[in-house]
C-alpha positions in Angstrom: -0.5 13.7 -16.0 -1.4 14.2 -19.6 -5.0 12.7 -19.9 -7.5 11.0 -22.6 -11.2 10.8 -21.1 -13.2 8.4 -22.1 -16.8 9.7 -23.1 -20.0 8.4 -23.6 -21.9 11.7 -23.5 -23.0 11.0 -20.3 -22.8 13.2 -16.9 -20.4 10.5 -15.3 -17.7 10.8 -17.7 -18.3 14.7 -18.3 -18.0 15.1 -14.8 -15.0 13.2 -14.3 -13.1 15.4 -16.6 -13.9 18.4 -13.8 -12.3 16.1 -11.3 -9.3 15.2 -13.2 -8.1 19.1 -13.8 -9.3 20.2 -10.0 -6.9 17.8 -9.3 -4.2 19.4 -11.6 -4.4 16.6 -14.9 -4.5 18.1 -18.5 -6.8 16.0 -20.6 -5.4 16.0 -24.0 -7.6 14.1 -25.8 -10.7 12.3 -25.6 -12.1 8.6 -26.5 -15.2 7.0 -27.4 -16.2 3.7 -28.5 -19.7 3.2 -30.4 -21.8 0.8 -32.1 -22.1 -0.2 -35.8 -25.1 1.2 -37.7 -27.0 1.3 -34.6 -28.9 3.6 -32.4 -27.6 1.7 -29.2 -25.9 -1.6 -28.3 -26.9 -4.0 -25.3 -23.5 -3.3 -24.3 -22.1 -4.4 -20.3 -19.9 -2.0 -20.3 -20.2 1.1 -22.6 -23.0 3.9 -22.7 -24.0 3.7 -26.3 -27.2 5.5 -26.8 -26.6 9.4 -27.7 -23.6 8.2 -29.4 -24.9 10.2 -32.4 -23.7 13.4 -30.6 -20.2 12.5 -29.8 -18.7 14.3 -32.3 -20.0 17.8 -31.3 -17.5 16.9 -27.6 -14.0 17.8 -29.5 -15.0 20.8 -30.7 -16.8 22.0 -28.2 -13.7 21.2 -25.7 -11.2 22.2 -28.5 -10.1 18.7 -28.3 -9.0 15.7 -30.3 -11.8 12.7 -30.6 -10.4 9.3 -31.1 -13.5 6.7 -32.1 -13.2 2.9 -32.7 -16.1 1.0 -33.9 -17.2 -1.8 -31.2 -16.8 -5.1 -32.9 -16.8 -7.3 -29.8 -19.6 -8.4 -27.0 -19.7 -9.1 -23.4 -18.0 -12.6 -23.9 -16.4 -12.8 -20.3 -18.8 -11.5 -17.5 -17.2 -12.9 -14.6 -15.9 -10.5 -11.9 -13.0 -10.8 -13.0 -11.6 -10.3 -16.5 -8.8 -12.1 -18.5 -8.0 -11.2 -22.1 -10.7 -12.9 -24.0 -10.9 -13.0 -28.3 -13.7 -11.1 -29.5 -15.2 -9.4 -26.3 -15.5 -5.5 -25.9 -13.2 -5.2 -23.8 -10.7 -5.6 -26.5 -12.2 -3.0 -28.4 -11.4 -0.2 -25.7 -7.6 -2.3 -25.6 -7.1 -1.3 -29.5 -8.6 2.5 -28.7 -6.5 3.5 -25.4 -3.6 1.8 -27.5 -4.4 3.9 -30.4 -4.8 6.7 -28.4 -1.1 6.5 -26.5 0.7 5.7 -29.5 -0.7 9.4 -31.0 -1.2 11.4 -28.0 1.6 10.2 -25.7 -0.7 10.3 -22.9 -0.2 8.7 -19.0 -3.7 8.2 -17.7 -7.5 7.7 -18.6 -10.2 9.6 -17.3 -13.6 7.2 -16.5 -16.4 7.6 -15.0 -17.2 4.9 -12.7 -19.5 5.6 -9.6 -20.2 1.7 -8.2 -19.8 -0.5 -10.9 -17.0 -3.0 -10.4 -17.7 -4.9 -13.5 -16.6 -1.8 -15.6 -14.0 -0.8 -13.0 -12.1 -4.0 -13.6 -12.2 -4.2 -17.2 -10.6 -0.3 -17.5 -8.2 -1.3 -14.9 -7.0 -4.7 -16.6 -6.6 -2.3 -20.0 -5.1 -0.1 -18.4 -2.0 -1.7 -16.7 -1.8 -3.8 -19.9 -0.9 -0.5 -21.6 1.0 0.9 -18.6 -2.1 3.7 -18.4 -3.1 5.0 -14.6 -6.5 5.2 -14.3 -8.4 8.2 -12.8 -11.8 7.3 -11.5 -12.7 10.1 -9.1 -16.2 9.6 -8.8 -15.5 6.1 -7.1 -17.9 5.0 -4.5 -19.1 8.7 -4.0 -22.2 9.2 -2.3 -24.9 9.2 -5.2 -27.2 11.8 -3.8 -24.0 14.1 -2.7 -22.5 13.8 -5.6 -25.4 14.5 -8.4 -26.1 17.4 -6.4 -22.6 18.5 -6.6 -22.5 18.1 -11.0 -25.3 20.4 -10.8 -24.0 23.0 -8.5 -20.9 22.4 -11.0 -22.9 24.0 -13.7 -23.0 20.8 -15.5 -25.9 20.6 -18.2 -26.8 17.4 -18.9 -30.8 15.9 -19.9 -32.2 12.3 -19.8 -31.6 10.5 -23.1 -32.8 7.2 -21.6 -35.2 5.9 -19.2 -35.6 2.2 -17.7 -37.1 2.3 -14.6 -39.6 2.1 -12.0 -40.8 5.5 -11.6 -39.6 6.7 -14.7 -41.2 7.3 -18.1 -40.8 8.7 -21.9 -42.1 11.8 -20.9 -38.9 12.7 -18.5 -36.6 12.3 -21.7 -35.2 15.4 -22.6 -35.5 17.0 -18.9 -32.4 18.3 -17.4 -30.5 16.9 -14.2 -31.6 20.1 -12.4 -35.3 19.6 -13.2 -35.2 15.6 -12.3 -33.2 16.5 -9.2 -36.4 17.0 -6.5 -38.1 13.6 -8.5 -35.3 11.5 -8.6 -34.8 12.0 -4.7 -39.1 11.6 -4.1 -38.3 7.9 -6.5 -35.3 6.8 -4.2 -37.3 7.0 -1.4 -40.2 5.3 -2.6 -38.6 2.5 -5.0 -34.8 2.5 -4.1 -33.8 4.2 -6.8 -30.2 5.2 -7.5 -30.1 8.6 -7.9 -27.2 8.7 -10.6 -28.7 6.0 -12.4 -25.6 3.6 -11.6 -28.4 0.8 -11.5 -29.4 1.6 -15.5 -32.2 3.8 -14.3 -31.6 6.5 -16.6 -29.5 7.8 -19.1 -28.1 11.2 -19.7 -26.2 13.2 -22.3 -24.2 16.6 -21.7 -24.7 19.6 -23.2 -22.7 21.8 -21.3 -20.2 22.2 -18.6 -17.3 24.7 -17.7 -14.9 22.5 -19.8 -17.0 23.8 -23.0 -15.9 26.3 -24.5 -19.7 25.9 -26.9 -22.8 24.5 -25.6 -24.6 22.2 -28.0 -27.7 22.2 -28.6 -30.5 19.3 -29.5 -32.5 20.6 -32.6 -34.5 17.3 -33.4 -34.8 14.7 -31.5 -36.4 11.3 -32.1 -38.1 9.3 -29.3 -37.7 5.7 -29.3 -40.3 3.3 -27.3 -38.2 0.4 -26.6 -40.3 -1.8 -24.6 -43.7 -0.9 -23.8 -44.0 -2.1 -20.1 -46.9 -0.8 -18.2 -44.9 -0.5 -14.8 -41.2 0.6 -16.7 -41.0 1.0 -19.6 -38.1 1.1 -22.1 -37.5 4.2 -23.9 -34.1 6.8 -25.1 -33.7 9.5 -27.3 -32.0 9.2 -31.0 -30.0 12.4 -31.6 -31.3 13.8 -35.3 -29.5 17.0 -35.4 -28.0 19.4 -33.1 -25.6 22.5 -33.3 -22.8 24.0 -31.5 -24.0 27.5 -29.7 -20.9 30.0 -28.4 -21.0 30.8 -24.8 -20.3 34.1 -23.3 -16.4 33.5 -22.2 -14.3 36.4 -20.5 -11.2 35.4 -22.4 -10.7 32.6 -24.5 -7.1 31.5 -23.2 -8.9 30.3 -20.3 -7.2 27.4 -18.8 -9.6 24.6 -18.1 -8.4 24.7 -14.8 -9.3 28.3 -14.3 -12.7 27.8 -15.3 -14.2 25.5 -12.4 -11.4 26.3 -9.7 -14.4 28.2 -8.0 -16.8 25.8 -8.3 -18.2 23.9 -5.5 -16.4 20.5 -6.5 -14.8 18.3 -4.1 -11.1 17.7 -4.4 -8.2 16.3 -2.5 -7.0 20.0 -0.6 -10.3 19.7 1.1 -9.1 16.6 2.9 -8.4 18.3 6.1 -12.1 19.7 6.5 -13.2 16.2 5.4 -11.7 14.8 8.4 -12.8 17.3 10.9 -9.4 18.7 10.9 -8.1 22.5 10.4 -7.1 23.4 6.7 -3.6 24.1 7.8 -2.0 22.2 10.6 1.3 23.3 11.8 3.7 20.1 10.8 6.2 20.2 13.7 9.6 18.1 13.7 9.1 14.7 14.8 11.6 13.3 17.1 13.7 10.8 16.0 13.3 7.2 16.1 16.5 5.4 17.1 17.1 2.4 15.1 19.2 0.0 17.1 19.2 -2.5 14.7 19.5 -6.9 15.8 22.8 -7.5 17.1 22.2 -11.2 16.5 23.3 -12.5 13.0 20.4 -15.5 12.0 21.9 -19.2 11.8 21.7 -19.1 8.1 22.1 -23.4 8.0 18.8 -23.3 9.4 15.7 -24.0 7.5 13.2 -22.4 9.2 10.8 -22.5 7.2 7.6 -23.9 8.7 4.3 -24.8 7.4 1.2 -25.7 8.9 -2.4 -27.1 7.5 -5.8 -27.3 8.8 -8.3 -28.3 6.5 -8.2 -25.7 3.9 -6.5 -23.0 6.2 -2.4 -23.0 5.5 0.0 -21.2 7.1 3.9 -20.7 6.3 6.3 -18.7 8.4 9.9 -18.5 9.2 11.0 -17.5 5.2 14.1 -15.5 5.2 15.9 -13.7 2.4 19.5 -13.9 3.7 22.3 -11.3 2.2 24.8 -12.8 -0.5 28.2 -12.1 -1.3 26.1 -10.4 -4.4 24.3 -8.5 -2.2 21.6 -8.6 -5.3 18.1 -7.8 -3.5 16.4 -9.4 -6.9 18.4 -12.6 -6.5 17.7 -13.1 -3.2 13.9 -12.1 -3.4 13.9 -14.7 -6.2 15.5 -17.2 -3.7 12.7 -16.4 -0.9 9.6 -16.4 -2.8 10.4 -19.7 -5.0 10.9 -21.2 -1.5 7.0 -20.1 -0.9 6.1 -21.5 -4.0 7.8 -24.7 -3.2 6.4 -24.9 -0.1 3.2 -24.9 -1.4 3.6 -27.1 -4.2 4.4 -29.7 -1.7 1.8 -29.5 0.8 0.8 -32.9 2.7 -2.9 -32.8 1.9 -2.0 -31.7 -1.6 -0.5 -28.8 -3.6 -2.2 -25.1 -4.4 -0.3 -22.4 -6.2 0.4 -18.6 -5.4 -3.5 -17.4 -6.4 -4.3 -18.8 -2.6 -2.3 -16.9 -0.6 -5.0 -14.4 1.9 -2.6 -12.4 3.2 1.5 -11.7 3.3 3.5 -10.0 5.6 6.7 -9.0 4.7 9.2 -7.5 6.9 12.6 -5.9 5.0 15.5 -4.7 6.9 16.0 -1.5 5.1 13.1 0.4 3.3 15.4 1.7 0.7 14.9 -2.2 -0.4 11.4 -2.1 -0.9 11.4 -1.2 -4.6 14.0 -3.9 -6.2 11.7 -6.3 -3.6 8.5 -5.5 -5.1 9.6 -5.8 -8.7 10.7 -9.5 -8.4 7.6 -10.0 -6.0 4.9 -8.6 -8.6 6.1 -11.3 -10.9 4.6 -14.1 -8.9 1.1 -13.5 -8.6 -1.5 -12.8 -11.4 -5.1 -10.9 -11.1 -6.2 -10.4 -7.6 -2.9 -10.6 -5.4 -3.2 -10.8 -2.0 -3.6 -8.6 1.0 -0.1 -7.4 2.3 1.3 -5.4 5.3 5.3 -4.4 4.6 6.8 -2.5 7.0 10.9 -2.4 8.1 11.9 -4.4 10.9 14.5 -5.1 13.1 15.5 -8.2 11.4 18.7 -10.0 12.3 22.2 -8.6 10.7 22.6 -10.8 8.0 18.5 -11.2 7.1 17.1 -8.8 4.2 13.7 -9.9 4.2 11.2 -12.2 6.0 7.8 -13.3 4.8 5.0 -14.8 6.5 1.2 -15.9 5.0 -1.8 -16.7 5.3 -3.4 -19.2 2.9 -6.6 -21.1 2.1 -7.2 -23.7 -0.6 -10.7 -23.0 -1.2 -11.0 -20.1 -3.9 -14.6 -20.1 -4.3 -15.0 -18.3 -0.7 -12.4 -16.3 -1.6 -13.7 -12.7 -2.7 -11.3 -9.6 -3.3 -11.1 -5.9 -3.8 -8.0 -5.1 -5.6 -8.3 -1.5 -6.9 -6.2 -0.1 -8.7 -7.6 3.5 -9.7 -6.6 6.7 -8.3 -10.1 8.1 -6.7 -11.4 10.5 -3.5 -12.5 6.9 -2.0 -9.4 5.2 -0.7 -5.6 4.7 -1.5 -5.0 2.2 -4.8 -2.4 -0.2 -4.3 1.1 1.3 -4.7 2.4 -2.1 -5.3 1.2 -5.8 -5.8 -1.5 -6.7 -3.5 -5.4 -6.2 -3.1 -6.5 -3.8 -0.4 -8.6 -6.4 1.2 -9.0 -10.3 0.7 -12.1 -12.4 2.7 -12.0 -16.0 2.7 -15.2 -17.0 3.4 -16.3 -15.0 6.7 -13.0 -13.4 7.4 -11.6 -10.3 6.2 -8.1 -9.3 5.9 -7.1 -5.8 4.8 -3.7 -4.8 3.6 -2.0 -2.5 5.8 -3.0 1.1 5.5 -0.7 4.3 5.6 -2.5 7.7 5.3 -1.9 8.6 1.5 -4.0 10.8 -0.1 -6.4 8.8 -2.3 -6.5 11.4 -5.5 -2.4 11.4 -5.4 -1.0 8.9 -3.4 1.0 11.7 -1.2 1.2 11.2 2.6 -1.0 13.8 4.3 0.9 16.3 5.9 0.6 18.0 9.4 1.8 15.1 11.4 0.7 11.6 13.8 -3.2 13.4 14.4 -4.1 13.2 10.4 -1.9 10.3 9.9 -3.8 7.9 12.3 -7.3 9.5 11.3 -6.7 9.3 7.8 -5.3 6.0 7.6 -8.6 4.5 9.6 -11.2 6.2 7.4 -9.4 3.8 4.5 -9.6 1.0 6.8 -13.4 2.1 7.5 -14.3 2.8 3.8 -12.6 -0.5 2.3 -14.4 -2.5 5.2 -17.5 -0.8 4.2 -17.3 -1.6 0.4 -16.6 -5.8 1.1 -20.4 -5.3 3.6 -18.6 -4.9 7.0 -18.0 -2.3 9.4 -15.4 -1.1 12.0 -17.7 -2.9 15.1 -16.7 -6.1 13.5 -12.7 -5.7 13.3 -11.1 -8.5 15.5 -7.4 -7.9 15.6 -5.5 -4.9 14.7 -1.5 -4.3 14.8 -1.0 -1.0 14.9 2.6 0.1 13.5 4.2 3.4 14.4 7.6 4.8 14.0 7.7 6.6 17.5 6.5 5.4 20.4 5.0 8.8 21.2 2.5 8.3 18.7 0.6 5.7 20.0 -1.2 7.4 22.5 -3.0 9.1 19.2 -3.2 6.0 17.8 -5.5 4.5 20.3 -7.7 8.0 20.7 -7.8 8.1 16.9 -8.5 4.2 17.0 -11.3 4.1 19.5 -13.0 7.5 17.8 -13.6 5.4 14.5 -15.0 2.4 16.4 -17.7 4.4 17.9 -18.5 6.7 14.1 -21.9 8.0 13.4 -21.0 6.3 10.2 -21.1 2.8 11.4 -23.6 2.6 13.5 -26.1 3.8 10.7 -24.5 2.3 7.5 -24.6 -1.4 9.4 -27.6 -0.7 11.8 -25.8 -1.3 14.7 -27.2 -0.1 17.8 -24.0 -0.2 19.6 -20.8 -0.6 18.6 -19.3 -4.3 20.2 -18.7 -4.4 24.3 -15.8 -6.1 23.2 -13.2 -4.6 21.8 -10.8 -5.7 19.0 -7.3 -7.5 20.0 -5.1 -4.8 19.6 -1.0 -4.6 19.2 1.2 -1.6 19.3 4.7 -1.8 18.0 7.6 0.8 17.1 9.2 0.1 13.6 12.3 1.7 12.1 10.6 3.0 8.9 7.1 2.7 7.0 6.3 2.9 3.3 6.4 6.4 1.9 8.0 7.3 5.0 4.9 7.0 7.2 4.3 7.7 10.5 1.9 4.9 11.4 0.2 1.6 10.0 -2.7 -0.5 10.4 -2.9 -3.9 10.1 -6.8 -5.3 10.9 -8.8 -8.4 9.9 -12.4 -8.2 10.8 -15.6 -10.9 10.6 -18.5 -9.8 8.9 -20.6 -12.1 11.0 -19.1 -11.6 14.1 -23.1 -9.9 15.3 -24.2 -13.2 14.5 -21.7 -15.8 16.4 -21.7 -16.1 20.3 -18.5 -14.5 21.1 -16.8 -15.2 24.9 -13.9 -13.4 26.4 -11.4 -15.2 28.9 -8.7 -13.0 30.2 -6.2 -13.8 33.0 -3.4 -12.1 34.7 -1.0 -13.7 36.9 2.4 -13.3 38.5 5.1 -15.7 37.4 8.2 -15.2 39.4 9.6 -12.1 38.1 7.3 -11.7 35.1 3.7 -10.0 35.1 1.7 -11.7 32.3 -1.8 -11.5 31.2 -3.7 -13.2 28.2 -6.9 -12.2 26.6 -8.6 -14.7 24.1 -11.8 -14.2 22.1 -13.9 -17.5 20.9 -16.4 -19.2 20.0 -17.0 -23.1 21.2 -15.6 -24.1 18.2 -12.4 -21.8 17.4 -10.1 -19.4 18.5 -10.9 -15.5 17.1 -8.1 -13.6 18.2 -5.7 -13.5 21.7 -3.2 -11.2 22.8 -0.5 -12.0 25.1 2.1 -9.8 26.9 5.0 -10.4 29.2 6.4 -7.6 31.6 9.4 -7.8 33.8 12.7 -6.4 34.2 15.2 -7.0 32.1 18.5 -6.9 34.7 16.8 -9.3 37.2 17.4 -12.6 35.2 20.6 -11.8 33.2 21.8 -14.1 30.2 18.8 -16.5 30.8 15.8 -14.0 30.1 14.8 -15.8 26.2 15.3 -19.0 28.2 12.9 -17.6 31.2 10.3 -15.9 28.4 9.7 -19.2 26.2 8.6 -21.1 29.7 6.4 -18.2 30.9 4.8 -18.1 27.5 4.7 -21.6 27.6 2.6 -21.9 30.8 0.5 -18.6 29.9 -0.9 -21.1 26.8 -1.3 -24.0 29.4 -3.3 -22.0 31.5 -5.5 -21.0 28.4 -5.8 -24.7 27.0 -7.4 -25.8 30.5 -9.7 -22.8 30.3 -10.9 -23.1 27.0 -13.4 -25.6 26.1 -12.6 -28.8 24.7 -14.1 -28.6 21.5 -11.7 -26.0 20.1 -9.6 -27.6 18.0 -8.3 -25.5 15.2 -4.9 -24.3 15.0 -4.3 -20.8 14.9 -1.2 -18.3 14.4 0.8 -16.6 16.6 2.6 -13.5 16.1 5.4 -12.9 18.7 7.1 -9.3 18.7 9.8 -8.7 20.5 13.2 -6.4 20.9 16.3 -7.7 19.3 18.0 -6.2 22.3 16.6 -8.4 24.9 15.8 -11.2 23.4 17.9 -13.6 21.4 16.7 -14.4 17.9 18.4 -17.6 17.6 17.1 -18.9 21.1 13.4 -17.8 20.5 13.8 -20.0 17.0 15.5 -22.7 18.9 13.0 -22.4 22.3 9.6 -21.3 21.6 8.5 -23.8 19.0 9.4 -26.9 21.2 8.0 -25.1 24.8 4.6 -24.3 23.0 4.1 -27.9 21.1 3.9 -28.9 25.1 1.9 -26.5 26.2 -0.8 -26.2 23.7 -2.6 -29.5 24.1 -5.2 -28.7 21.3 -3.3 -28.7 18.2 -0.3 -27.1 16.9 0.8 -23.4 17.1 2.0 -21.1 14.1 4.8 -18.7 15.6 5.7 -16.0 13.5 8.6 -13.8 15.3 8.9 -10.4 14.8 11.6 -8.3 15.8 10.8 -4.7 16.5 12.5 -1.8 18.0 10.0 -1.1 20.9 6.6 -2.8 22.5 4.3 -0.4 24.9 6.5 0.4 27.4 9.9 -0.1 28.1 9.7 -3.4 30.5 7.2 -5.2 28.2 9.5 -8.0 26.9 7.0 -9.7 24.7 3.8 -8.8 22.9 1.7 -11.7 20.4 -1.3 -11.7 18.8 -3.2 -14.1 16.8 
């Protein structure tokens, strides 16, 4: 992509400009946004101190400079950012717009390490000006990654201090000369090494993108605030020069000036998951798709929705085909029907910005894109979480949509990111990659895409399933919560040979060095997540596997109890598993096994009353005080179960059998379960 990079003279956004040609971009111009007859501005979101050097960056890259003068201030500080008159933000708006209108560029190169306050506002400029942003120094480790600017050859020297353990007489002092001090202050007053908490300061004077070094010929230092324990102080650039550097041939490509440099970049991915640098990709069998013989009763409204104090859930929404056959018109048709249904609420309505979580289920994948373009239009900042994968949906069903809701927003925290990065994938379409409503986490399903490019990895099901659960992992991580405290996963493959990697690959990450230390956990949880395998037709980006996972971040802290059963009922083998507390349900898995031949034309019939008395044993062994609803997701194949007499069955059979409350059933038609005579898998 052709690139402008925004710079503030700092090492971040100098650095960031490596990363974004490793990675095969071509910056074409670069951007900066300073103050207005002033040494520095108290600014949230720009670096303005060393502005005065700015100008030597375009010709020392050989580059154009595009500046704008910042006339606004940090009006809106909340987390999240909405077009707001006369803040900053708008001032970067009017420069990246300025900049695309004469550059024609695609992207924008920031630097960005942790801060999510800065991260937002580029991200919220960026899609307004249909920019992709390129923030590859996201969520690095600190003391990795300063290291690795240095190794890079990058020159840069402190041009402000503010800090605890810093003082006026490190200003000046290269990155290489702090390096050993910054590390002896971490470890004595928690400092971040990069500065991402304002420790420091820095301005660049070199790196293999220069094609001249500058240099600083007078300086002037500026005592800020005079505080005995950390004091306040920068540099104020007076004069400096351009120097030539030594270079071999000056038709260079940027690219072929730090190609050899000890940077990280996305074809290390393999090493960076323990894996060989080339796997052999062998053909992956087949995956027959059968399809749903069974047409849905489209005079139906099955459409169901169910409340619990602030928890809503609302299932059974199908997008049926037209005589049109126009995928917009009918998405339009399905998702209106959501946002009716939640308009007329008993306790009340709520609108789309409290939906958790959605699952959507299309029938073909080629649908997904004319799908998402009608389904982006209903939700605004912060979308929610979202698993789409192709199902075996009935013959005459395009789409069906399931969610989660809850009417209290001010538990509600989100990480919708949107940047391409080393971290973890951004969102390829509407939705954040992981909502928590008050203690519970939900994280949008997670195929193994290359965070710097968005490409599935190649070489097959092994770095699929790994890769995929390091983004689970890292995006747990970033919203405080670890792997130990995942409570239900649905794992979604598109062979049923590849689940036996799945669950290695699966178990492996549970037990991670990484974990155990980050979260100081001394053992990973003696009991294992609720877990759910299932064979789909097709995945996003052609995929071979995804994961679906909700966690608790204070599941160390609750008293957890496990009640499993297995029994015989006539021809069926069933066996439940519930985890809870003595107030609600966490999670439960079900499965029914039995042959298929031995009870002929009544077998959906025979299922519903099984499952049925599975939950009746469960209510008795549960403790009274449990009273919450909770949702349960039934998957089953098409091919021996009816779709029309699990609607028509299962709803009735469990209102009887659950005595506590009522039961949300989501059906879910797949193409296999586990093994061949499992009739029926559900999770909650």
């Amino acid at each position: 992509m052709r690139v402008v990079a925004l710079v503030s003279g700092g090492k971040d956004s100098c650095y960031n400009m490596m990363q974004c040609v490793i990675e095969g971009h071509q910056i074409v111009a670069l951007a900066n946004l300073r103050p207005e007859m002033k040494d520095e501005l108290d600014s949230y979101m720009f670096q303005t101190v060393g502005h005065h050097g700015i100008d030597l960056y375009a010709e020392a890259m050989g580059l154009p400079l595009c500046r704008h003068t910042i006339q606004g201030s940090s009006k809106s500080i909340d987390k999240d950012y909405t077009i707001t008159e006369n803040d900053e933000v708008e001032d970067l708006f009017q420069l990246l717009k300025k900049v695309k209108e004469e550059c024609d560029v695609d992207a924008v190169s920031v630097g960005a390490i942790l801060s999510d306050y800065q991260r937002v506002r580029v991200e919220h400029v960026c899609q307004r000006l249909g920019l992709t942003s390129l923030a590859y120094l996201w969520r690095r480790d600190q003391e990795e990654l300063l290291k690795e600017m240095i190794d890079s050859q990058l020159t840069a020297v402190l041009i402000k201090v503010a800090s605890l353990g810093l003082e006026p007489k490190h200003l000046g002092r290269t990155l290489s000369e702090m390096h050993p001090y910054l590390q002896k202050m971490k470890d004595k007053y928690q400092l971040n090494v990069c500065g991402e908490g304002g420790e420091y300061e820095t301005f660049t004077l070199d790196c293999p993108l220069f094609r001249k070094r500058i240099v600083l010929d007078e300086v002037e230092s500026i005592i800020h605030s005079d505080d005995a324990f950390a004091p306040v102080a920068y540099l104020n650039i007076k004069r400096a020069h351009l120097e030539d550097k030594k270079v071999d041939d000056q038709n260079t490509s940027m690219l072929d000036r730090i190609k050899n440099l000890p940077m990280l970049q996305s074809s290390q991915l393999y090493s960076s998951l323990q894996l060989e640098d080339r796997i052999t990709e062998v053909p992956e069998p087949a995956c027959v798709r059968d399809g749903n013989p069974h047409p849905l009763a489209d005079e139906e409204d099955w459409c169901s929705v169910f409340c619990d104090g602030d928890h809503v859930w609302i299932t059974g929404l199908y997008g049926f085909h037209t005589e049109s056959g126009n995928l917009a018109e009918i998405t339009t048709q399905t998702m209106n029907k959501l946002k009716e249904a939640l308009e007329n609420l008993p306790a009340g309505p709520c609108d789309m910005s409290c939906i958790a979580m959605v699952c959507l289920y299309v029938q073909d994948m080629s649908m997904f894109a004319a799908v998402n373009s009608v389904y982006r239009t209903y939700f605004g900042i912060n979308p929610p979480a979202r698993i789409c994968v192709e199902a075996a949906l009935p013959t005459n069903v395009a789409l069906q949509i399931d969610c989660y809701c809850n009417k209290s927003l001010p538990d509600r925290q989100t990480m919708h990111v949107q940047g391409l990065s080393h971290w973890a994938p951004a969102n390829i379409g509407p939705y954040s990659q992981c909502v928590q409503v008050k203690n519970k986490l939900y994280v949008a399903g997670q195929i193994a895409m290359c965070p710097a490019n968005l490409s599935i990895i190649r070489g097959g099901i092994v770095p699929q399933a790994r890769l995929s659960l390091r983004h689970v992992q890292r995006i747990l991580k970033a919203m405080h919560c670890g792997m130990d405290k995942i409570t239900t996963v649905v794992c979604y493959v598109t062979n049923i040979s590849y689940v036996q990697t799945a669950q290695r690959e699966l178990e492996a990450s549970r037990v991670s060095k990484e974990t155990e230390e980050e979260f100081g956990v001394e053992k990973i949880s003696s009991m294992p997540p609720v877990t759910i395998y299932v064979v789909v037709p097709r995945l996003p980006k052609a995929a071979l596997i995804e994961w679906q996972v909700m966690a608790r971040n204070d599941l160390c802290d609750i008293n957890v109890k496990e009640l499993t059963h297995n029994s015989q009922m006539g021809l069926f083998r069933c066996s439940l598993r519930f985890l809870y507390t003595d107030e609600e349900i966490i999670s439960c898995a079900i499965s029914i096994v039995g042959s298929i031949e031995s009870v002929g034309d009544s077998l959906t019939k025979k299922v519903c009353e099984c499952l049925a008395k599975l939950l009746c044993q469960a209510s008795e062994s549960l403790p009274n005080t449990i009273t919450s609803r909770f949702p349960l997701r039934i998957f089953f194949c098409p091919s021996q179960l009816n779709t029309n007499d699990l609607h028509q069955t299962i709803n009735h059979d469990l209102e009887l059998s659950w005595s506590k409350s009522k039961i949300s059933v989501v059906l879910v038609p797949v193409l296999q379960l586990l093994s061949p005579d499992l009739i029926l898998a559900a999770c909650s």
